[in-house]
C-alpha positions in Angstrom: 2.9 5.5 -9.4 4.5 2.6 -11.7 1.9 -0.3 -12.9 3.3 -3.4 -15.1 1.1 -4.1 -17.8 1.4 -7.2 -19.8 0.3 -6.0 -23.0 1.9 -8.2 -25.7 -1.4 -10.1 -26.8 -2.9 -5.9 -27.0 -0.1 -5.4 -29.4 0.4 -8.0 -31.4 -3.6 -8.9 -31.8 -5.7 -5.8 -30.5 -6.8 -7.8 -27.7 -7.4 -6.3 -24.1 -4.8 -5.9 -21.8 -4.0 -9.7 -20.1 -3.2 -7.8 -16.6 -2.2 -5.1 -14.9 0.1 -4.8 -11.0 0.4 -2.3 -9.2 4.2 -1.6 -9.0 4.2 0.2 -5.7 3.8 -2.7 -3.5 5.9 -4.8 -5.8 8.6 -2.4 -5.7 8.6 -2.2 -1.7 8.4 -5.5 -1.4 11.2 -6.3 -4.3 13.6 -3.6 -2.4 13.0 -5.2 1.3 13.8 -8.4 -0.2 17.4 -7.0 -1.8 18.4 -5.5 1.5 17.0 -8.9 3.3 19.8 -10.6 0.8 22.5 -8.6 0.7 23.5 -8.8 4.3 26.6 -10.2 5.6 25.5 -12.7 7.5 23.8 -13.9 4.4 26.3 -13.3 2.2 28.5 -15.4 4.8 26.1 -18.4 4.4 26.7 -18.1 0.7 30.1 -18.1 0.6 30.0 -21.4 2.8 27.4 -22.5 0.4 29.6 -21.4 -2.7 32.3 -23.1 -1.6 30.4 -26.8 -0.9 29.2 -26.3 -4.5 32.3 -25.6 -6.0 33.8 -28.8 -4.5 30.6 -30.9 -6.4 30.8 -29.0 -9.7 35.1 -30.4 -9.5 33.7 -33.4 -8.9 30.9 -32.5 -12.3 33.7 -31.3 -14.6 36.0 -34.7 -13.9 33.1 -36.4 -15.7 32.7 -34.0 -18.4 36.2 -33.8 -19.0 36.6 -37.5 -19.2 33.3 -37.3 -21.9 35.8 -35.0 -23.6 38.6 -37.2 -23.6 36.7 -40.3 -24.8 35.1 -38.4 -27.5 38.4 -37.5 -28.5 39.7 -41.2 -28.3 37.2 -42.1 -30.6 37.5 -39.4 -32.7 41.4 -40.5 -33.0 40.3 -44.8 -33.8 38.2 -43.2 -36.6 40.7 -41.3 -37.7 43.3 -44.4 -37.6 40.8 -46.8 -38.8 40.0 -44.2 -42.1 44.0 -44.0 -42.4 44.4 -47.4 -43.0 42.2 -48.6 -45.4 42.5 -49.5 -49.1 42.2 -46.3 -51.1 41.2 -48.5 -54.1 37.8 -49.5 -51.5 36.3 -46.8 -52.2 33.0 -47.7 -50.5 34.7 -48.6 -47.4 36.7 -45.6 -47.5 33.8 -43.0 -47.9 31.9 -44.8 -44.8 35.3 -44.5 -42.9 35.6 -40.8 -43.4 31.9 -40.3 -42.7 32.2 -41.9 -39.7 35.2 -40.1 -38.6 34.0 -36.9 -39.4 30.7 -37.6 -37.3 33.3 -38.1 -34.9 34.9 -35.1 -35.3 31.6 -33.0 -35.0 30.8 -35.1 -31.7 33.9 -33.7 -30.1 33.7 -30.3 -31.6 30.4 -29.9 -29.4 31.8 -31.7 -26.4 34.4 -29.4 -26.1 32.2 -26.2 -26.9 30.0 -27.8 -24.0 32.7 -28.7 -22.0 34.1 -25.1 -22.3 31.1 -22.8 -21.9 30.0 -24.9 -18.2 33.2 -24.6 -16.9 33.0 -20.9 -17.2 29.9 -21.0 -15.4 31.2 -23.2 -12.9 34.5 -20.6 -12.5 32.7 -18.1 -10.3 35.6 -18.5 -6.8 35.9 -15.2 -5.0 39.6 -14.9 -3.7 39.5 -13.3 -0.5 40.2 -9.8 -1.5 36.7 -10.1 -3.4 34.8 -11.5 -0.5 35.5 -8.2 1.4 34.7 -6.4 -1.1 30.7 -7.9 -1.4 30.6 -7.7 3.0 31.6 -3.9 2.3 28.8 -3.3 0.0 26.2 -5.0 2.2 27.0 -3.1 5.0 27.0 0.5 2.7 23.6 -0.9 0.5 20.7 0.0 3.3 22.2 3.6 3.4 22.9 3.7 -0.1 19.0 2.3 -1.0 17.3 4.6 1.5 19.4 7.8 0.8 17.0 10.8 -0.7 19.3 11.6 -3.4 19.6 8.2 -4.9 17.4 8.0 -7.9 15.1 5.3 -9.1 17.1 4.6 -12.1 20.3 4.4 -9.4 18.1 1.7 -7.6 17.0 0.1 -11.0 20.6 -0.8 -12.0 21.6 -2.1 -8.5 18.4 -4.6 -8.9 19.8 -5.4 -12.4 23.0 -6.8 -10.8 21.3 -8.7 -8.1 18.5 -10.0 -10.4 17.8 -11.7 -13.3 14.1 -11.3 -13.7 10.7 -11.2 -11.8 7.6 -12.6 -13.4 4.6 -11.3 -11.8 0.9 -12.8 -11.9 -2.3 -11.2 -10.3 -5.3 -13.4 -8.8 -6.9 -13.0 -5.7 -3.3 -11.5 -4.1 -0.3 -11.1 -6.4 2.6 -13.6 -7.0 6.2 -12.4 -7.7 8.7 -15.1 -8.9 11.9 -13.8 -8.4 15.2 -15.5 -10.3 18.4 -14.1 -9.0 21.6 -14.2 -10.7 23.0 -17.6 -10.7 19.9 -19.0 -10.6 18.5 -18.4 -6.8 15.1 -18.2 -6.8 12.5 -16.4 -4.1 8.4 -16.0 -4.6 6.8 -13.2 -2.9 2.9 -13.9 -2.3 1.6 -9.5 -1.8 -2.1 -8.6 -1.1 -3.6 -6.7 -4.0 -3.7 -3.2 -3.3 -7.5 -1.2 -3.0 -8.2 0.2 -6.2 -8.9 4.5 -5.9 -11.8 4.2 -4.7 -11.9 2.2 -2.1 -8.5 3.3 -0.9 -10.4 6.5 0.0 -13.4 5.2 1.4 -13.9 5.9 5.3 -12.9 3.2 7.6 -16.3 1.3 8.4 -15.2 1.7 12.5 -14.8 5.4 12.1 -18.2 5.3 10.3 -19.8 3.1 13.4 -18.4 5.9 15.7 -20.1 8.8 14.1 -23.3 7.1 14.3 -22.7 6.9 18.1 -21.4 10.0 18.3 -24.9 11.6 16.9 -27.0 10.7 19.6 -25.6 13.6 21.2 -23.4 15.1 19.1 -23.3 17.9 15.9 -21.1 17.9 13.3 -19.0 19.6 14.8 -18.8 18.0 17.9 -18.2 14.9 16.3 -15.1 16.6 14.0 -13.4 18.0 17.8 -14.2 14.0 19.2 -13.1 12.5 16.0 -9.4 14.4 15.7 -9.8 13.7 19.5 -9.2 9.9 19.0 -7.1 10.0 16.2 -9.2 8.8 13.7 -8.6 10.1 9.7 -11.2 10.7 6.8 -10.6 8.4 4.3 -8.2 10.9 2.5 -5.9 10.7 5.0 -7.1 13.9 6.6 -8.6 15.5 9.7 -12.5 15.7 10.8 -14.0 18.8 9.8 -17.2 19.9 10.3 -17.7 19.8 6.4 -16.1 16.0 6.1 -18.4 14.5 9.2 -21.5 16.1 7.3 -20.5 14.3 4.0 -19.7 11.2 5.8 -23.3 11.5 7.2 -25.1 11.8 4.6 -22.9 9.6 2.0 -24.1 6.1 4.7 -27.4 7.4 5.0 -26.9 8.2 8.9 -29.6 10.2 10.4 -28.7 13.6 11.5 -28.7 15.1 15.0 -31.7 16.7 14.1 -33.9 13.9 13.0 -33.2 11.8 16.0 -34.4 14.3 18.2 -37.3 14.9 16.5 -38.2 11.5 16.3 -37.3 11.1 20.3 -40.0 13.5 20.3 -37.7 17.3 21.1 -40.1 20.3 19.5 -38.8 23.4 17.4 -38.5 26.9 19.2 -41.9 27.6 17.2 -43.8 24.5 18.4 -42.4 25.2 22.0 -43.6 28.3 21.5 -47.3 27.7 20.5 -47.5 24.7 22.9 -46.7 27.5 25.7 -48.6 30.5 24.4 -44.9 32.4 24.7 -42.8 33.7 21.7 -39.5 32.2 20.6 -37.5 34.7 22.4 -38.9 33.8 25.5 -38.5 29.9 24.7 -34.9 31.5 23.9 -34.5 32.8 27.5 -36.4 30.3 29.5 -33.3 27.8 27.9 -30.6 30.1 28.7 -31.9 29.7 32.6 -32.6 26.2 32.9 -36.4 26.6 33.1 -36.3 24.6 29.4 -34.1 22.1 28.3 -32.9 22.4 24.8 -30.4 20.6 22.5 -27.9 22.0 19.8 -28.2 20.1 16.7 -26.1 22.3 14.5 -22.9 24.8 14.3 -25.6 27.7 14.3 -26.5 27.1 17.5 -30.2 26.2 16.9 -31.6 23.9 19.2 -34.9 21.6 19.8 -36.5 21.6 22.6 -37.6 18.9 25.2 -41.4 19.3 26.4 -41.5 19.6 30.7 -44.1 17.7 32.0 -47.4 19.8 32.8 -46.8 20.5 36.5 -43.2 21.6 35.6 -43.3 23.9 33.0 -42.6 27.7 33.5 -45.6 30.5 32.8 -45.7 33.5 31.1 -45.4 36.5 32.9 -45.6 34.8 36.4 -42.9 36.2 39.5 -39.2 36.9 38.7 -39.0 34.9 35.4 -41.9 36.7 34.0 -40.4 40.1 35.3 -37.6 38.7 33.3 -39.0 37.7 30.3 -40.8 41.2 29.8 -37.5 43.2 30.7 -35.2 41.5 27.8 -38.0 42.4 25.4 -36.2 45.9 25.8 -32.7 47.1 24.7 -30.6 47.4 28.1 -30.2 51.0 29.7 -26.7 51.4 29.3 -24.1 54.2 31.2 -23.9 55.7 28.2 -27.8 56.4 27.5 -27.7 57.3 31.4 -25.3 60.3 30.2 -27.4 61.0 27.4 -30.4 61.7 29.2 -28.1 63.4 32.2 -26.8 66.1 29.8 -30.5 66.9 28.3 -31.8 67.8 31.6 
């Protein structure tokens, strides 16, 4: 990325930097502006506008002509009057001859006045060059945008446009932009986010999560987030990895902890509060007789406390039938063969 850094006062006086732009906004914003110009309903406008102009700047060099012309009448009396005087006067002579070579300097500059605005002035465009400009505008967006132009490509097409920008930085930045023959066009551009902050998590996607961990992991929230569209500050994707640091950089309080402070128990307090092992709290979950709540990608869960009346014993009818047969392996076909073949 390009930054503009006014650094004469650092140079000439080892003095900090005065400022520093951003130049990819700038730039953007500079080449928008270019194409905006240079289009031929523009460049139609300024033709009609060129040509009103030129009609008052014929009007402008009568008058300067006529200066010239009266500078040179005068010039010619002093010469006349500095002809004709008594050599043998010699003080009237010497203020005759200064005052006609004052003259004489007075029309020198006229002229050299005269001469350099009226080349300004001479900028027609016979017709021949007026399709010639509509031709370009029409071939410049393609030209600007195509991949294979380069920058310095672009840089000399601004330096025939423009005659210079003058950029100033505040609260939002100000270019001044002076085009050749003297146009002029100010561009008021919002300051661009400095690094860090250009990187830093959207404050809605942030309120989201927080929803989203009522009753949601970190993963779960990653598969919602990339659901709705929404980006990590770089730019990227939810992972599970990027929710969790996203979590803990705003202090939000994990899946876990709000279940523990709604009052959910471990599989060990579950346990003891039962008078069962964890495998059987394990089990009792897996068929509804427990309710219990992932709060990570391991698939560990707290636990929700039934009320007294509700809550499932140990070793009591099918479930406790249950419970005691999954504390053995399963007798599988191939153990049935086993002991089959023995016998």
């Amino acid at each position: 990325m390009v930054d503009y850094t006014c650094q004469h006062e650092s140079h000439e006086h080892g003095q900090d930097v005065c400022q520093q732009v951003p130049g990819t906004g700038v730039d953007q914003a500079i080449g928008e502006l270019l194409l905006e110009m240079v289009q031929p309903v523009t460049l139609e406008l300024a033709f009609a506008v060129q040509a009103e102009l030129q009609a008052r700047l014929e009007e402008v060099d009568l008058l300067r002509r006529q200066q010239v012309q009266r500078a040179r009448y005068e010039t010619d009396v002093a010469r006349n009057r500095f002809m004709q005087v008594d050599p043998n006067n010699r003080l009237v002579a010497d203020a005759l001859e200064a005052d006609w070579n004052d003259k004489l300097r007075a029309l020198t500059e006229t002229q050299e006045q005269y001469e350099q605005q009226r080349q300004k002035d001479r900028v027609v465009l016979d017709e021949q060059s007026r399709q010639k400009v509509l031709a370009l505008a029409q071939d410049l967006p393609q030209l600007w945008h195509d991949p294979n132009t380069s920058d310095q490509d672009r840089k000399r097409m601004v330096r025939l446009l423009i005659e210079d920008v003058t950029l100033t930085k505040n609260d939002k930045i100000r270019a001044q932009i002076c085009f050749k023959g003297g146009a002029t066009r100010t561009l008021t551009l919002v300051r661009p986010l400095s690094a860090w902050k250009e990187r830093t998590t959207d404050p809605t996607v942030v309120r989201q999560i927080s929803q989203l961990l009522d009753t949601c992991s970190d993963d779960e929230i990653a598969a919602e987030m990339n659901r709705r569209g929404c980006r990590t500050g770089m730019k990227q994707a939810f992972t599970r990895e990027s929710a969790q640091r996203i979590r803990c950089h705003y202090g939000l309080k994990s899946r876990y902890d709000r279940l523990r402070e709604t009052g959910f128990y471990t599989a060990d307090e579950m346990a003891a509060e039962l008078g069962v092992t964890r495998q059987t709290v394990a089990i009792w979950c897996r068929h509804g007789l427990l309710k219990g709540y992932e709060y990570n990608h391991r698939g560990e869960r707290l636990y929700e406390l039934p009320p007294q009346d509700q809550r499932p014993k140990k070793q009591q009818g099918f479930w406790g039938k249950l419970t005691k047969r999954a504390q053995y392996p399963p007798f599988t076909s191939h153990a049935a063969n086993e002991v089959h073949h023995e016998a």
